[in-house]
C-alpha beads as a LAMMPS data file, in Angstrom:
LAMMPS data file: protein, C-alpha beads

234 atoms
233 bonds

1 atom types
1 bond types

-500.0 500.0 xlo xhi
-500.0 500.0 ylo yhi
-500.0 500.0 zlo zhi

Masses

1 110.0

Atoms # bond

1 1 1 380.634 414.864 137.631
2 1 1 379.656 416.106 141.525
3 1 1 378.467 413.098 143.922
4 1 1 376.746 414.103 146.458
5 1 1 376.800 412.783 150.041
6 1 1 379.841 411.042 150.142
7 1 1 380.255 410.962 153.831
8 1 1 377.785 408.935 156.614
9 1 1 376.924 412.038 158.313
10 1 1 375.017 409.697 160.866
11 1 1 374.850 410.829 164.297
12 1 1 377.205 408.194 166.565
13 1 1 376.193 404.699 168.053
14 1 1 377.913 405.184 171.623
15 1 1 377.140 402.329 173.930
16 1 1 377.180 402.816 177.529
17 1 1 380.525 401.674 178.634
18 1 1 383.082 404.969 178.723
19 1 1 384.949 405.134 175.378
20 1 1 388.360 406.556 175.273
21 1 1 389.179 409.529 172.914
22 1 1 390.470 407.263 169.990
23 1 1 387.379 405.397 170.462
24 1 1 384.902 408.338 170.423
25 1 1 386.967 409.611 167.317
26 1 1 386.234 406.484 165.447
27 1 1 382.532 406.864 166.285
28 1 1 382.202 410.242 165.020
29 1 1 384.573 410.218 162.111
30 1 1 382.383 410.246 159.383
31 1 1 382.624 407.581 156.188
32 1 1 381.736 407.178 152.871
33 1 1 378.163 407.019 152.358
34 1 1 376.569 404.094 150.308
35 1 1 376.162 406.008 146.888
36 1 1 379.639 407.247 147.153
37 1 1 382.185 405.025 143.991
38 1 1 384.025 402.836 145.359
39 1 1 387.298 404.618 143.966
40 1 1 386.579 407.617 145.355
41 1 1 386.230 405.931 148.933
42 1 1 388.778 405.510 151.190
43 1 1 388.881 401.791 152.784
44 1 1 391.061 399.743 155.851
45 1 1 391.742 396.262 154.995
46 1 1 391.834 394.280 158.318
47 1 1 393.331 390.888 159.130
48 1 1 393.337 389.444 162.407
49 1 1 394.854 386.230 163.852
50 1 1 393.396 384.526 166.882
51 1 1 393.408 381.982 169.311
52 1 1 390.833 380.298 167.678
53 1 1 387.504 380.796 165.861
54 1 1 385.054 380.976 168.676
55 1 1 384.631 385.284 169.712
56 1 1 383.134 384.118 172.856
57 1 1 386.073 382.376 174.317
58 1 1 389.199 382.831 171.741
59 1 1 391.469 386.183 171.604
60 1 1 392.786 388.214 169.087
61 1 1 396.544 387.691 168.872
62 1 1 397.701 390.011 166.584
63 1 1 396.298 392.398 163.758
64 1 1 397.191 394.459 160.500
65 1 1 395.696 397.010 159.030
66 1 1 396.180 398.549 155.163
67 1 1 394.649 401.638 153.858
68 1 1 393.420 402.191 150.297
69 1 1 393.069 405.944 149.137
70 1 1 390.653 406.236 145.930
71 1 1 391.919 402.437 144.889
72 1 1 395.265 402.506 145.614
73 1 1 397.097 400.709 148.542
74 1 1 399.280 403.099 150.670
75 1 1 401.609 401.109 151.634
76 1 1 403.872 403.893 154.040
77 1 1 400.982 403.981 156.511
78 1 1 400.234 399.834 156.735
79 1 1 400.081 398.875 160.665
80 1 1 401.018 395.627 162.781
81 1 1 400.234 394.796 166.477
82 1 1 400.454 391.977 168.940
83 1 1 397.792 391.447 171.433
84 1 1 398.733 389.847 174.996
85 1 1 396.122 387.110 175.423
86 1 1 394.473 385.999 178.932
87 1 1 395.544 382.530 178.360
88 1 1 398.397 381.136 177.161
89 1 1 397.926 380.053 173.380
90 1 1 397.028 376.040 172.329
91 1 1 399.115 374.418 169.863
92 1 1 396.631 374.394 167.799
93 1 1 396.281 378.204 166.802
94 1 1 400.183 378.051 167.187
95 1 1 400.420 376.134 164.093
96 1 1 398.237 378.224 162.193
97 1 1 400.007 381.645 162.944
98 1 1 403.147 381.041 164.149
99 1 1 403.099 383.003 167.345
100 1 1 403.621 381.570 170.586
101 1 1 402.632 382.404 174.079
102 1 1 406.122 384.119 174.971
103 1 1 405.976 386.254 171.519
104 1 1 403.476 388.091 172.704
105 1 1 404.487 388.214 176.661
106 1 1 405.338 391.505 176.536
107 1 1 402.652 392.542 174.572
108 1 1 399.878 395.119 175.764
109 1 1 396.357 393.844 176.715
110 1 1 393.734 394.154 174.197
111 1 1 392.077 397.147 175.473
112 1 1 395.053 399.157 175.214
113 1 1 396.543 397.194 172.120
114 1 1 393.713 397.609 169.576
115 1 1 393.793 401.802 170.322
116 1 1 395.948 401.605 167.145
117 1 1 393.650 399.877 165.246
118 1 1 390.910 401.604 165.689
119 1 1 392.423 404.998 164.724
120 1 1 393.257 403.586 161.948
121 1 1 389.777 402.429 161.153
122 1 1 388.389 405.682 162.070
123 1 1 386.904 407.081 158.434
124 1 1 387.087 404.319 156.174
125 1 1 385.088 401.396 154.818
126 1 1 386.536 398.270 156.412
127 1 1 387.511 395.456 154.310
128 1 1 388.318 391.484 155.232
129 1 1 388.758 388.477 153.557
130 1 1 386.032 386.066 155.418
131 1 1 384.700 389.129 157.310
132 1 1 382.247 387.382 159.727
133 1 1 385.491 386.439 161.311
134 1 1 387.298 389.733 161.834
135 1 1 383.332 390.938 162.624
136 1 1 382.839 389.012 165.428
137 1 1 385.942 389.489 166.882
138 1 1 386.000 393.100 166.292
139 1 1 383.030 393.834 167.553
140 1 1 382.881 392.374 171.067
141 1 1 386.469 394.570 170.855
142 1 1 384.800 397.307 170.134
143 1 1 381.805 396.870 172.921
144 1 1 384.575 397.130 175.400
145 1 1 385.957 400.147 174.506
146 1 1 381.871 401.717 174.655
147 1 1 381.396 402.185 170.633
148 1 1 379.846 400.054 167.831
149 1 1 381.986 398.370 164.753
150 1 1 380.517 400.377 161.975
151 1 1 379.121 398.603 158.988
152 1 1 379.018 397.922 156.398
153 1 1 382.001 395.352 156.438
154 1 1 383.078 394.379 152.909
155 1 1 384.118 390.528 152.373
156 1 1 386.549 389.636 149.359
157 1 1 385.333 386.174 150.091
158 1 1 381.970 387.109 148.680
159 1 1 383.092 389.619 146.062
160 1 1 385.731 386.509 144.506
161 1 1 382.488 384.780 144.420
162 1 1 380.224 387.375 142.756
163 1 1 383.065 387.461 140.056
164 1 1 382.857 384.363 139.492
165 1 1 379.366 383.957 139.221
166 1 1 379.898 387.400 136.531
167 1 1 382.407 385.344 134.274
168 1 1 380.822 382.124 134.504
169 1 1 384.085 380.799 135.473
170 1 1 382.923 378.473 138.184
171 1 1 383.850 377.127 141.075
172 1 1 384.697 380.023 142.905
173 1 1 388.404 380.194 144.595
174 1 1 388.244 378.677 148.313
175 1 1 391.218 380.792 149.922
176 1 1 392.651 383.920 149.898
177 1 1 395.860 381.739 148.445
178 1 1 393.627 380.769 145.937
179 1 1 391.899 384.156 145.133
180 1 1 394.940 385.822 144.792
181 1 1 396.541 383.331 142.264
182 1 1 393.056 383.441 140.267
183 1 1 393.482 387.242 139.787
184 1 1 397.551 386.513 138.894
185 1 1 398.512 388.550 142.363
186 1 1 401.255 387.833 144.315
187 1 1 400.790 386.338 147.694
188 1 1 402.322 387.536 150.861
189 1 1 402.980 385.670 154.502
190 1 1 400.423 383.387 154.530
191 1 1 398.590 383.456 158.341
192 1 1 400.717 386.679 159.299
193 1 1 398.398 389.417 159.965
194 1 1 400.128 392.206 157.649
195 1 1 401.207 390.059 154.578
196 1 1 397.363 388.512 154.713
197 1 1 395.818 392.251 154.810
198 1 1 398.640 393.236 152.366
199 1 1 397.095 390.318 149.640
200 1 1 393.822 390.793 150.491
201 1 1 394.142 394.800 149.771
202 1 1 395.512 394.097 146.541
203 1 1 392.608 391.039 145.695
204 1 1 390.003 394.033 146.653
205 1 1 391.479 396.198 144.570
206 1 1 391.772 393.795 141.493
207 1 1 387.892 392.516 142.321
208 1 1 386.407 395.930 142.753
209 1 1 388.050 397.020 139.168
210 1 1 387.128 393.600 137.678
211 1 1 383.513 393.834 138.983
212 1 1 383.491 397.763 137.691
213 1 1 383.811 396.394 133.898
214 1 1 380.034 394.455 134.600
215 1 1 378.488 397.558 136.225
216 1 1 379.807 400.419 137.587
217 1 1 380.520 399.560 141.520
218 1 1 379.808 401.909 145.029
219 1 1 380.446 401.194 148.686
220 1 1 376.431 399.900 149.130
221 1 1 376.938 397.615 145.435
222 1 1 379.684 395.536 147.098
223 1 1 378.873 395.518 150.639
224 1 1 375.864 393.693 148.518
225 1 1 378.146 391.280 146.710
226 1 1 376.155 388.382 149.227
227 1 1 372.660 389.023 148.039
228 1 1 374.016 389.725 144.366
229 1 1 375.587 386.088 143.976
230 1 1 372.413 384.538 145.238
231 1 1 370.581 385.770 142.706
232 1 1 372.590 383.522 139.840
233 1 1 371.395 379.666 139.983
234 1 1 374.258 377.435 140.436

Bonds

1 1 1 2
2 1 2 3
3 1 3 4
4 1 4 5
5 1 5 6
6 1 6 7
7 1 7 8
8 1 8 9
9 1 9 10
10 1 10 11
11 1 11 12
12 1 12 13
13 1 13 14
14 1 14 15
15 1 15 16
16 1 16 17
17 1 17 18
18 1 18 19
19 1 19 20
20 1 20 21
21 1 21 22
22 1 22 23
23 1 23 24
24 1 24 25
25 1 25 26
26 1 26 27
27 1 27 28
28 1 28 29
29 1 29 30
30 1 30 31
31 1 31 32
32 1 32 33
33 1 33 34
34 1 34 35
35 1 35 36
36 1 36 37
37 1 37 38
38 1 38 39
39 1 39 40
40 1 40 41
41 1 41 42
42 1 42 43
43 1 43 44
44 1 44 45
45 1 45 46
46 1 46 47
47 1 47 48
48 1 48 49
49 1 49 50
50 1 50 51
51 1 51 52
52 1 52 53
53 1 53 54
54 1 54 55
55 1 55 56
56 1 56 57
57 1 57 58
58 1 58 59
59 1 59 60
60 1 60 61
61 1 61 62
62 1 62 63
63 1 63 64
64 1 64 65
65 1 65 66
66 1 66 67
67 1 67 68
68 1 68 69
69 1 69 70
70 1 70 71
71 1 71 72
72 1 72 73
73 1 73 74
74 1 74 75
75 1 75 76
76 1 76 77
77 1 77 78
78 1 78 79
79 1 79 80
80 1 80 81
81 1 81 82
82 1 82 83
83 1 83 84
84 1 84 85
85 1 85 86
86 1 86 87
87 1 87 88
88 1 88 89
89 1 89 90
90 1 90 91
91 1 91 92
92 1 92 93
93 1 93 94
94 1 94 95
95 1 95 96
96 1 96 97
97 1 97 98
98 1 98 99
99 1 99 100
100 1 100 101
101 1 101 102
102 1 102 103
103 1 103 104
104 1 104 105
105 1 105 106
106 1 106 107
107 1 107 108
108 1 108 109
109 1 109 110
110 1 110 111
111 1 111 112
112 1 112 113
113 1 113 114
114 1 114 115
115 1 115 116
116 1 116 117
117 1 117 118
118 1 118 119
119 1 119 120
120 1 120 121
121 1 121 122
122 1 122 123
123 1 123 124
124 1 124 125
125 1 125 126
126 1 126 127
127 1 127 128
128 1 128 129
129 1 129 130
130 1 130 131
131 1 131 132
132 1 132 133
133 1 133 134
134 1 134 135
135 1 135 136
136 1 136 137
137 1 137 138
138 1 138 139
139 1 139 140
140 1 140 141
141 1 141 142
142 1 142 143
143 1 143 144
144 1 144 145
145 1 145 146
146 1 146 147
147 1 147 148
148 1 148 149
149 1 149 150
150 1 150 151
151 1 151 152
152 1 152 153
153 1 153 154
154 1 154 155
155 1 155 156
156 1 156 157
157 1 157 158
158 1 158 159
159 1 159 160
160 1 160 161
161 1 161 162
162 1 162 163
163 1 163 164
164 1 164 165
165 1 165 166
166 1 166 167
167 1 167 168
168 1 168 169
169 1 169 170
170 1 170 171
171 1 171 172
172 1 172 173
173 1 173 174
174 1 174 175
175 1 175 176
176 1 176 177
177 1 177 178
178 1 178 179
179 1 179 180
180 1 180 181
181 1 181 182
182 1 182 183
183 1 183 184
184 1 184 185
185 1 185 186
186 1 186 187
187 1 187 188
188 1 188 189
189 1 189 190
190 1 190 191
191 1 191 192
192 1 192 193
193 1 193 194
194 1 194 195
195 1 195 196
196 1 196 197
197 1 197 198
198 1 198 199
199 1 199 200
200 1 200 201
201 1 201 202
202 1 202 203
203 1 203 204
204 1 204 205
205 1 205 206
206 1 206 207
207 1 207 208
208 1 208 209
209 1 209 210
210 1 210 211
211 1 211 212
212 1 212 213
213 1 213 214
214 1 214 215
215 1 215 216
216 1 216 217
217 1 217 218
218 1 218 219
219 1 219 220
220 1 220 221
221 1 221 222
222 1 222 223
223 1 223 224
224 1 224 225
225 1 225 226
226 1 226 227
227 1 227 228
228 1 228 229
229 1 229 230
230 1 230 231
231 1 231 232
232 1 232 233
233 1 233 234
């Protein structure tokens, strides 16, 4: 069987601030298009932890990124970076992620930092658990460096809950902790950016080829996993 238009052939969003060659690469890399199945896609499962939840005022401390290859997690080419913040870090995100003001002291700024990230973004579908989170932040990253976050921006939060809502095995799962045990997958560092992209790449895996068995699943289908669960009565 052929499929055609697999790639976003979209001309790309450039905003006005200069972008750096790894920047205007991500722009005009194209991606899967909509129609295209999701196995025959190829994704980047992001994780990011902060300085807090606020995009406005809180920093991105450190990121991970995992690509999956036509449903498979290749694990050789997974990637981890630390992000020197403005301001040294409050307890409070401290005791969520571990990392302290002096871990990342000799870190590089964000600007020059996330150039690692975003190559590896450039030409696949990105994936998060939660994903307004690693949206927001992302994409006031991504305003700096003169180029748009592309969308869509698939959510294993949502797709655990369309699942659910398939198998009429409610409630949902609340946490990626919980996800993962609910789909008998093994969980990795829990608020460390790499072993919380590494679960969540295997949970979007496991959902995707779960959800396949109900109907058959594309890049547009689960970026639509929101609008699909609101649809069942609760």
């Amino acid at each position: 069987m052929r499929f055609r238009g697999l790639c976003d052939v979209k001309r790309p969003v450039l905003l006005r601030s200069p972008a750096t060659e790894i920047a205007l690469r991500y722009a005009r890399t194209p991606v899967a298009a909509g129609q295209t199945p999701w196995r025959l896609a190829n994704f980047c499962v992001v994780d990011l932890e902060l300085s807090g939840l606020d995009a406005r005022r809180d920093e991105i401390v450190s990121y991970a990124a995992v690509p999956i290859d036509f449903g498979r997690v290749i694990a050789g080419d997974t990637l981890y970076g630390l992000c020197q913040p403005t301001r040294p870090l409050a307890e409070r995100s401290v005791l969520v992620h571990g990392i302290r003001t002096v871990d990342v002291a000799d870190a590089l700024p964000l600007d020059e930092a996330i150039q690692p990230l975003i190559a590896a973004m450039a030409g696949r579908v990105v994936v998060a658990h939660v994903a307004w989170v690693e949206r927001s932040f992302l994409s006031r990253a991504f305003r700096r460096q003169g180029i748009r976050l592309r969308e869509p921006v698939l959510d294993t939060n949502s797709l655990g809950r369309l699942l659910a809502f398939e198998r009429e095995t409610l409630p949902p799962p609340r946490s990626l902790t919980e996800l993962a045990q609910s789909l008998n997958l093994p969980v990795h560092r829990q608020h460390n950016a790499l072993g919380d992209a590494l679960t969540t790449a295997q949970v979007f895996i496991a959902l995707a080829t779960h959800l396949d068995k109900f109907s058959l699943e594309t890049v547009r289908s689960l970026a639509r996993a929101d609008e699909r669960a609101r649809l069942y009565k609760v």
